[in-house]
Structures are given as structure tokens and as C-alpha cells.
N, C-alpha and C positions, 0 to 999 in steps of 0.2 A: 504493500500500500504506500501510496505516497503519503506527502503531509495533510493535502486537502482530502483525501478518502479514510485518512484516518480521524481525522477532525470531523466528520459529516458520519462515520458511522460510530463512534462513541457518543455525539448526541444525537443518533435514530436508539442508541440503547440508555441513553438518558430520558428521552422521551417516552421511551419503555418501562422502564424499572428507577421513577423517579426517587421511589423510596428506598434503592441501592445505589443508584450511582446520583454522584452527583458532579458539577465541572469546579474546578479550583484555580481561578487565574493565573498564569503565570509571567504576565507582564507580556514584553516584546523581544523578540530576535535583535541579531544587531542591524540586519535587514527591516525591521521592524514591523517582521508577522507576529499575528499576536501568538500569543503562547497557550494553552491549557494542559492541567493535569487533571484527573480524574480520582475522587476518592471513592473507593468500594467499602460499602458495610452492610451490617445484615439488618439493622437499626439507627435509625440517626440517635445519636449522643451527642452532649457535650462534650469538649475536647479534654475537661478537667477529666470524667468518667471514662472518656474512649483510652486515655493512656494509661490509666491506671490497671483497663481489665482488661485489655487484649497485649496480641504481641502486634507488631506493627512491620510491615512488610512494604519496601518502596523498589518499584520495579521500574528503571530506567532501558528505553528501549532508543536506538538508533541515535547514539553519540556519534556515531560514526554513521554516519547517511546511509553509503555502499553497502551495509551490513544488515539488510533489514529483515534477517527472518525474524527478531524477536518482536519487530511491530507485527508480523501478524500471529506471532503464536501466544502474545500476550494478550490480543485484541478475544482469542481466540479462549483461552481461559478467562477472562473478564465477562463475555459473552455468557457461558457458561455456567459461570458462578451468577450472571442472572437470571439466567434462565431454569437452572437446574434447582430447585427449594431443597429438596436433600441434600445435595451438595451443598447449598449457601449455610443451610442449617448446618453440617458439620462444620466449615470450613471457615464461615463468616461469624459463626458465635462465639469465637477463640481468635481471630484474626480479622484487624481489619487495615487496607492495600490505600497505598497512593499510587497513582500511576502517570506516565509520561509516556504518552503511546508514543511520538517522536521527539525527539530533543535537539539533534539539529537542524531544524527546520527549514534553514537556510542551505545548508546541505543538499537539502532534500529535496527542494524544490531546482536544483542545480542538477539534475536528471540526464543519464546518458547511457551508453551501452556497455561503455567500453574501459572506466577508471580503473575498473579492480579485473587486472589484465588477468586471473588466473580461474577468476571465479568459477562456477558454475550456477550461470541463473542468478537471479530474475532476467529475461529479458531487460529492462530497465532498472537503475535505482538509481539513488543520490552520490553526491561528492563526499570526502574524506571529511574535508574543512567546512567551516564556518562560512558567512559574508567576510570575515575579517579574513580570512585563510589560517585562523586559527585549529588546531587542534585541539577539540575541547575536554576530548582527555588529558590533556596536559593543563590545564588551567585553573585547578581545584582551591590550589594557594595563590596565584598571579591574580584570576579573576579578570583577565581583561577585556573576557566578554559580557555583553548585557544578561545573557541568560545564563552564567555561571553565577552572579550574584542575586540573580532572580532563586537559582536553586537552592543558594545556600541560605538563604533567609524560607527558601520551604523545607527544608531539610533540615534545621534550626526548630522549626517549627511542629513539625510531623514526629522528631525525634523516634527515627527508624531502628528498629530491632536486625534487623538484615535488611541489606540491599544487592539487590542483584542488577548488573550492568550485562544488556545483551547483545554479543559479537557474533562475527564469523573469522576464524582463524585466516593463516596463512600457515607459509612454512613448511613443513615436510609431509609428506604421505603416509596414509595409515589405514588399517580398517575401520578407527573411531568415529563416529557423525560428532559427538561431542566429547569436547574436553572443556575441563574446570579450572579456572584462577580462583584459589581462597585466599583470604586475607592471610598474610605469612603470619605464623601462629609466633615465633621469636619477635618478631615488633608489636603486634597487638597485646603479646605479654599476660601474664595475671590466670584468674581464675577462667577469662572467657577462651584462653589459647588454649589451657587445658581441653575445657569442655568442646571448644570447636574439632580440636583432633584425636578426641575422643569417642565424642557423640557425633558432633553434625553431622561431618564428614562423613564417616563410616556409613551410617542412616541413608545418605544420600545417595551413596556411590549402589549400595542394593537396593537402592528402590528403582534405581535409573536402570541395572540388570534387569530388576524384576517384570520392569514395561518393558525390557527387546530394547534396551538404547543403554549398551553399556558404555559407560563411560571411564574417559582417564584424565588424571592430571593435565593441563595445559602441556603442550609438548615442544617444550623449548629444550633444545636438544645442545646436548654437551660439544659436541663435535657437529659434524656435518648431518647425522643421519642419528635416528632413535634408539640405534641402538649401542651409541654410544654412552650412552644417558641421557637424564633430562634433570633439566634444573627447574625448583621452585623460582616463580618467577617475585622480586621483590617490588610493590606495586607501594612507593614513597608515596607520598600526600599528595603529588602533582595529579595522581590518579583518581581518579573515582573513589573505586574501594580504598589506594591508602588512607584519601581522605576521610573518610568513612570511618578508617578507624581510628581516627582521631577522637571521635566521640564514645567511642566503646560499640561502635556498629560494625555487624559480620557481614564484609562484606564477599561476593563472589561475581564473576565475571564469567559467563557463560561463553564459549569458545566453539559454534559449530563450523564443521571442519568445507571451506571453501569448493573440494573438489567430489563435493556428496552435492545429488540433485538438492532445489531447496526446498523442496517438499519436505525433503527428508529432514534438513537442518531445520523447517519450521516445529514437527513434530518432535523432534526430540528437544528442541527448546523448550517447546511448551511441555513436554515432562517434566522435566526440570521443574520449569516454573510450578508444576501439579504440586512436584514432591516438596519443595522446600514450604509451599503452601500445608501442603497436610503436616509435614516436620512440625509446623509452628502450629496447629491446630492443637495435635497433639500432646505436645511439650509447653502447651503455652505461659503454665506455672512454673517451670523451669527457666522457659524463655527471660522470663520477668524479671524473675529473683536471681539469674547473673547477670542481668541490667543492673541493676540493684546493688550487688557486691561489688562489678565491677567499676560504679561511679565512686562507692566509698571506699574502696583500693584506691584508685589515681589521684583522690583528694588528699591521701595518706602517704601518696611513694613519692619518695625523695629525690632518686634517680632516673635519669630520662636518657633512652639509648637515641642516639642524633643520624646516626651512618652505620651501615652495617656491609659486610660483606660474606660472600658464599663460604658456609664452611665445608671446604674439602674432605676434611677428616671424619664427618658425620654422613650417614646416607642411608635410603632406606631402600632394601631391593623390590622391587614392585612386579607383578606379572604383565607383561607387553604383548597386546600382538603387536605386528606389524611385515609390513611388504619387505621383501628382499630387496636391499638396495644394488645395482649395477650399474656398471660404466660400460658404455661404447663409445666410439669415434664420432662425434658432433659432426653434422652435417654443414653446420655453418662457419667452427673454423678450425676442425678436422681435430681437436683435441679432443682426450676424455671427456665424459658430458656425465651427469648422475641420470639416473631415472629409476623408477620405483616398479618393481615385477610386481601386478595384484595379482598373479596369477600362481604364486610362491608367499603362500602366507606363515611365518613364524610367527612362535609362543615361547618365551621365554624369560626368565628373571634380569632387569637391568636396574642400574644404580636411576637412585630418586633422590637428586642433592637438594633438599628442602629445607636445610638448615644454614640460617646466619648470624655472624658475630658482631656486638657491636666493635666499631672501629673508632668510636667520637661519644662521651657522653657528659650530659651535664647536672649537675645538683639543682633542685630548685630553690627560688631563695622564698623565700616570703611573699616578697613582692618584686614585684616589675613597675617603673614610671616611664612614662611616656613625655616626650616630651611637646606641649601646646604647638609646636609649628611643625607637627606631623599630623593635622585631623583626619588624613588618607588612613593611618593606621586602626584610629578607632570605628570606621568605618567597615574594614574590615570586621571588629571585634563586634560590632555592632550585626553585621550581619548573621555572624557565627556564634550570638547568643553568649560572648563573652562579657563576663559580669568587669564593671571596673567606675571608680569612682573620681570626680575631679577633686585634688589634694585642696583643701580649704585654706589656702592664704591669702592674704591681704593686699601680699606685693612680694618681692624678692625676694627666698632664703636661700642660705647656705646651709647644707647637707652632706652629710658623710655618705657614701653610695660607693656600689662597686659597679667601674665602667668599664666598657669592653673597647679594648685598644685595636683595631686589624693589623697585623703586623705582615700578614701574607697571602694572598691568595690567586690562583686561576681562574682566568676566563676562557670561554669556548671561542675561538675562531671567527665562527659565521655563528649569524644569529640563529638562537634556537625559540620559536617560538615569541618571535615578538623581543628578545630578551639577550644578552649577551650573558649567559647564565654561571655564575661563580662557582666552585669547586675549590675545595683541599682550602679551605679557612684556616688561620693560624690563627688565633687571639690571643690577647696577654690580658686577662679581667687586673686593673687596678685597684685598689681602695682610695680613693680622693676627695675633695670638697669641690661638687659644682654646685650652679646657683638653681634652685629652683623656680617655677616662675607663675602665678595665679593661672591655672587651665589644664597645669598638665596633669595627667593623669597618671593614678595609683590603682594597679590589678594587683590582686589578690589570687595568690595560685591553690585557694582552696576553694576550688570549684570545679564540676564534672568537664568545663574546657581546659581544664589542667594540660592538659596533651596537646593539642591545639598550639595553647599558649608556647609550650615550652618549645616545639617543634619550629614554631615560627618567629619567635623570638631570641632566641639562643643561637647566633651567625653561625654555628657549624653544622647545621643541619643543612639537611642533601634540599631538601625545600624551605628554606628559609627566608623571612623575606631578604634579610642581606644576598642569600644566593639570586633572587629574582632582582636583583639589581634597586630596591627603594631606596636604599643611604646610598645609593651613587656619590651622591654631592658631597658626602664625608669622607670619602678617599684622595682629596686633593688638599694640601697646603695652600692656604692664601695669601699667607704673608712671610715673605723671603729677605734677603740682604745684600746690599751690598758689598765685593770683597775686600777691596779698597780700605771702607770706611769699618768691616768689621773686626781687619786683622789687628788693629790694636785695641780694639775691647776683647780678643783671643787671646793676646799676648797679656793682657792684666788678667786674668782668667789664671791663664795657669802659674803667673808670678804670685799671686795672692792665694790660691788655695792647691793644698800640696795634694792633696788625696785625688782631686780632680788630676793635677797632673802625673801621678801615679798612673792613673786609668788611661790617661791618654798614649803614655809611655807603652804601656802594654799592649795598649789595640794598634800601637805602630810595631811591636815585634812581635806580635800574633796574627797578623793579615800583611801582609803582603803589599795586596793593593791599594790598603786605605797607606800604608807606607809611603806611595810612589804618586799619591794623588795628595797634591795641594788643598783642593776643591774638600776635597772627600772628611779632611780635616777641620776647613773651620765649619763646613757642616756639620761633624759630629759636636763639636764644640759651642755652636748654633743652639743645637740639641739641647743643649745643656746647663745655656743660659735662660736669666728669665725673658727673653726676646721672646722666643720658641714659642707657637701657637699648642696649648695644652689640646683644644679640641681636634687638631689634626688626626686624623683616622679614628675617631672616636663616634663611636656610634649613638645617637641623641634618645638608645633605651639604657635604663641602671638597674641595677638589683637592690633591694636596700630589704633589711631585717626589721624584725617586727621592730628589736630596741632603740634601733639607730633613727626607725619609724616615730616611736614616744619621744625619741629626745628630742624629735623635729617638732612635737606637736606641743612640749613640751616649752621649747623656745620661742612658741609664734608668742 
């Protein structure tokens, strides 16, 4: 379906089953179609009563335009749960659905035969990107489309138990129609990582047998071919799911496999969507109460993993089919070529690297301050449901805070995403006195956006906003010297205090270069007078302690 057949038949089943479905605005594209989501329930409620007694299921269909069996196999169990009273009865009195028949709808209406060169079927579907040429799986923390912060303020609002995002794979050949992205249980952490790879999992993977659509892991392959292995795929906050589980939401990515008719990838989608729908009926008491534990877990943990990477040394062997892979002579430039024999099916045990270490992590402090001439940030916080208060002063204070210095970091090449995106952050946290100033803002890290917070304000984090480029303007010096007039306040510098020129002594026979560079020297020495701009590379968030907090409130 495209965007206008989808939009025109969830309201001929609004028109139908008034008193199940209903439409839920979702503002505008950046093309500026309008937007709708759809809530399903078996009973209209209040939203105070709806979240308390159900579990909460939000199903995102066609972030990626080209990818659309889950618009219709979503369309297709929503149908169904209205039509069906037995079914709604089980399903809808334990669980009640948001839904997003299309999401990029500007995609979507960008319609063609031929973008997703590998596909099989639809005759027709949409683009990858946005109007903006956005990827909007990638923009979960940027947000620099209109309908990612349309989401996050309905996502904020619905506070989802699971969320499922519906794809169509690429990548290597297989007998699978589907495969699964789950939220990597090492970053989501706590009592729900347990239970997801425990429970959900397992539940799922036999229910999806048990209909005729077995499923496997997402098959992102070690090597070239599957049966080299497969890695857990790690899906950071830029993602859908990672974002997801920033909130303590389970999230999964549905993966039917591109080179299956899509008849076939619609039905087994919509299994999928059956099973984790009955999962939640089922377990709905369950579902709840590790909502529940896991909000008062992250209000209480300390430590917050920032980066993580594959562990090698952990792996889980899994049973695979899959195709015989072989090489012959390429017709077109006569070298080896892969191609996949379906005609030679293996079964066999391969490694399943789905475990990761962190590589980056941080303490939380008490608090986080914002600073008044960044209102873009609480905008964000605002729409993500994060609690935070404006600091009550009068006028100017001075405050003891610990501030984050950048000392180091990478950026990508060519733009990714709108973005010139940073990597491998070095920080040096200070303890210092900056000025405070009437507006800025005090968060408080005891709250269920705990994770959130930390993830996005903590510069080493793989999605950070410092990685999305928003303190750009704080990585430049503004105010410099000239040499001329500085090298005799250098030369009183080190005739007047000996420890300084101890230190200078050393860093000229411990480097080499700063040695052999003039320059290099009275900037280190620059450095280290009070010339020196304190706010150079300093980022305008601090951390500050609850006590450091009263002494400030203390001295208004």
C-alpha cells in the first residue's frame, strides 16, 4: 500500500469499529503530509487507567519507504483484531497498540520500481529517505526531521512496553522469510535483558516455528557468507529500537528477507506481529511489573555503559540453515563472483556473536545544568519527557561544578546524515568555579529518563549530542596572541615562578617537537597564563552534587 491507500483504509476501519480504532494526529512530514497514527483498544479509557492495566505495544511500519510488507501485514492484523470479537477479546483486554501504518511518508509517496535493486516485489514502492534525504533510522537523537520529533513526543506519551520496527533485509541468502533485530540485551542491561533473553525471545522464536515461518537472528554475517557467523547487530540510540531502549522499551526490528516473494514477507511479518501480540496478552502482569522494576533500577544505577564493542570471546552456537555458498567466473569481469546454490540446503551449528563490552562509561552525578543559551537542548528534553527545573537565581553565581574539557576527538570524512559525526571523544571532567546565570537549567538524574539523559549528555557516547555535532561552536579558541608582544610576559612567567619553569623544562626534553617549535612554546605557556580562555573546548553542560547543589542554594 502506499501512503494514500493506507491513510483511506485505516479510516474505512475507523468508520467501522469506531469504538476500537481511533486516529491520533501526528502532525506533518517535512514535505508536509499530514501525519496519522492509529490507537487500537478493546475499550476506550482514560490514559491515566489505559497505562496502568494493559501492556502497551507500538508498531512502526515503513521507516524505510522501499520496505513495505509491514504496512500491509500490520494493516492486516489491525483489520482483524477488528473485526475478529474473540480475538479482540483475548488480545485487546491485556493489550492495547499504537500504530503508524506508514512513517515515511514522504518516502513513500516518492514511488518507483527500481531503488531497492535486489528486491523481490512489490511491483512498486517508496524511496529509502525522507523529503530531506534523510535516513530516518538514523535520527532518533539528531531529530532533524519534523516527524522524528512529532514521534518522540508520541512515544513520550504512549510510553511503549515493546516496539516493533518493520523491515525487509538485504545481505546474504538463506532459507529464512524472516529474521529478528532485538534490542542487544548487554546495553539494555538490568532485570528486563534478563527476562528478554530468557523469556521473550525464546517464546517468540517457537511461536514463529509453530505458524510455518521459522525464524532466525538478523543475519549479519561475520565474514562474507553465514556460515561464517553472525553477529548481534548493536542498534545505538540513532536507531529506532536503540532509542527505545533508552526508556526501558523492548525493542525488535522485524527483518523479512528481500529475495522471498512478498506475499510471503507480508505473512510472516504479520506473524510476528500475531505472536509478540499474544506474548503481551499473555504475560501482561509480567509485562508490567518489569516496566516497573526496570524504571526503579535506572533511577538507582550509578553507572552508565556509553560505547560498546563485539565480544569475541563470548558466542552462542545456534542451529542455521542455509544455501551452499559458491564461486564461478563472473560474466562481467571474469573474476570469482559469490552466488548462493538453493538447490544444496545445509543444517548446521554456527557461532552467534551477540555479546558486547562496554569500551566508555560514565558515573552519574546528581545532576546535570544546562546552560540558558542552549534552549535547543531542553527542547529536546522536553520532547523526551525529561523532567528538569530552571535553577532559581536572581542574577549571576559562582558555583563549584565539574566541567567537561574535549581534549580529543574524530570526525567522519563526508557527511553522514546531515552531520559530520564525532567519534573516539577524549574528555578530561574538571572540578572548577563557572558563573551561573538566571535560566539555566538543573536535571535531576533520578528519573525513568535516566538513560536518555546520560546517553546524551555524557560527550562519549556513540550518540551523543557532542557526537551529533551541537557544541560545534565550543571546539574553537576565540581569543589568541600576539608573539611579539607575548614573548616577554613568557619570559617573566618562567623568571618568576620556578615550578612552572620546571614543567616547561621537561615538556622541552620529553617531546621533541614542542622542542624544535618556537610557536609551540609560548602557546603552551599561553596555556598557562591567566590570558588563556578557561571556556575553550568546554562544553556549556556540568555535573554538580547534590552538596555542592545546597551550598549554591545556600549562598543565593
Amino acid at each position: 500500500m502506499s501512503p494514500d491507500e493506507a491513510q483511506y483504509a485505516y479510516s474505512r476501519l475507523v468508520d467501522q469499529y469506531p469504538h476500537r480504532l481511533r486516529q491520533v494526529p501526528m502532525g506533518s512530514s517535512d514535505n508536509g503530509h499530514p501525519m496519522t497514527a492509529y490507537s487500537l483498544e478493546y475499550v476506550q479509557v482514560s490514559p491515566e487507567t489505559e497505562q496502568d492495566e494493559k501492556a502497551r505495544i507500538l508498531i512502526m511500519n515503513g521507516i524505510h519507504a522501499g520496505e513495505p510488507c509491514g504496512v500491509d501485514a500490520c494493516y492486516l492484523l489491525v483489520k482483524e483484531l477488528c473485526a475478529d470479537e474473540a480475538m479482540a477479546q483475548r488480545i485487546l483486554s491485556n493489550v492495547s497498540f499504537l500504530i503508524i501504518p506508514f512513517y515515511n511518508v514522504d518516502g513513500g509517496n516518492n514511488r518507483g520500481c527500481c531503488s531497492r535493486a535486489n528486491q523481490d516485489g512489490p511491483d512498486e514502492y517508496g524511496f529509502r529517505a525522507n523529503g530531506r534525504n534523510l535516513d530516518l533510522n538514523r535520527d532518533f537523537i539528531k531529530a532533524d526531521a519534523h516527524i522524528t520529533r512529532n514521534f518522540q513526543k508520541l512515544f513520550t506519551r504512549f510510553k511503549p512496553h515493546f516496539f516493533i520496527d518493520t523491515h525487509t533485509s538485504n545481505g546474504a541468502d538463506y532459507p529464512y522469510t524472516m529474521t529478528l533485530i532485538t534490542t542487544q540485551d548487554d546495553k539494555l542491561g538490568g532485570v528486563m535483558a534478563d527476562w528478554l533473553h530468557k523469556s521473550v525471545e525464546p517464546e517468540l522464536f517457537t511461536q514463529m516455528a509453530r505458524s510455518g515461518w521459522e525464524m532466525s537472528p538478523y543475519v549479519n554475517t561475520l565474514a562474507q557468507t553465514p556460515d561464517s557467523g553472525i553477529v548481534g547487530f548493536l542498534e545505538t540510540p540513532r536507531y529506532s529500537t536503540g532509542y527505545a531502549a533508552l526508556f526501558q522499551c523492548v525493542g525488535f526490528v522485524t527483518e523479512a528477507h528481500m529475495l522471498k516473494p512478498f506475499e510471503d514477507r507480508v505473512e510472516a511479518t504479520y506473524q510476528f506481529l500475531a505472536a509478540i501480540s499474544g506474548y503481551s496478552a499473555d504475560n501482561m502482569a509480567e509485562v508490567l511489573q518489569l516496566r516497573r522494576l526496570a524504571e526503579a533500577e535506572v533511577r538507582s544505577q550509578k553507572s552508565f555503559d556509553l560505547r560498546w564493542e563485539m565480544d569475541k570471546t563470548r558466542k552462542t552456537d545456534i542451529n542455521f540453515k542455509g544455501y551452499e555458498a559458491v564461486y564461478k567466473p563472473s560474466e562481467v569481469s571474469g573474476k570469482n563472483r559469490l552466488y548462493y546454490d538453493r538447490s544444496r540446503i545445509w543444517q548446521r551449528l554456527i557461532p552467534f556473536y551477540h555479546r558486547y563490552t562496554a569500551t566508555a562509561s560514565a558515573t552519574a552525578p546528581d545532576y546535570y545544568i544546562i546552560s540558558s543559551a542552549w534552549p535547543e537542548l531542553l527542547e529536546h528534553f522536553d520532547r523526551n519527557g525529561v523532567l528538569y527545573q530552571k535553577i532559581g537565581i536572581g542574577g549571576p553565581v559562582d558555583a563549584e561544578v565539574e566541567t567537561f574539557h574535549i581534549t580529543d576527538f574524530k570526525s567522519v570524512g563526508k557527511p553522514y546524515e546531515g552531520h559530520y559525526l564525532h567519534t573516539d571523544c577524549q574528555v578530561l571532567n574538571v572540578r572548577e568555579t563557572v558563573r551561573l546565570l538566571p535560566g539555566d537549567a538543573l536535571v535531576s538524574t533520578r528519573q525513568a529518563a535516566k538513560r536518555y539523559i546520560m546517553e546524551t549528555l555524557e560527550p562519549r557516547g556513540v550518540d551523543s549530542f557532542f557526537a551529533w555535532n551541537f557544541f560545534d561552536s565550543c571546539l574553537q579558541q576565540k581569543e589568541w596572541f600576539s608573539d611579539y608582544v607575548f614573548e616577554d610576559e613568557a619570559a617573566r612567567m618562567l623568571a618568576t615562578d620556578s615550578i612552572l619553569k620546571k614543567k616547561f623544562e621537561q615538556q622541552k626534553q620529553t617531546d621533541p617537537d614542542f622542542a624544535a617549535s618556537a610557536q609551540a612554546q609560548l602557546y603552551w605557556l599561553y596555556r598557562q597564563s591567566p590570558h588563556f580562555e578557561q571556556s575553550a573546548n568546554r562544553l556549556p553542560i556540568y555535573r554538580i552534587s547534590e552538596a555542592d547543589l545546597k551550598k549554591l542554594r545556600t549562598s543565593k
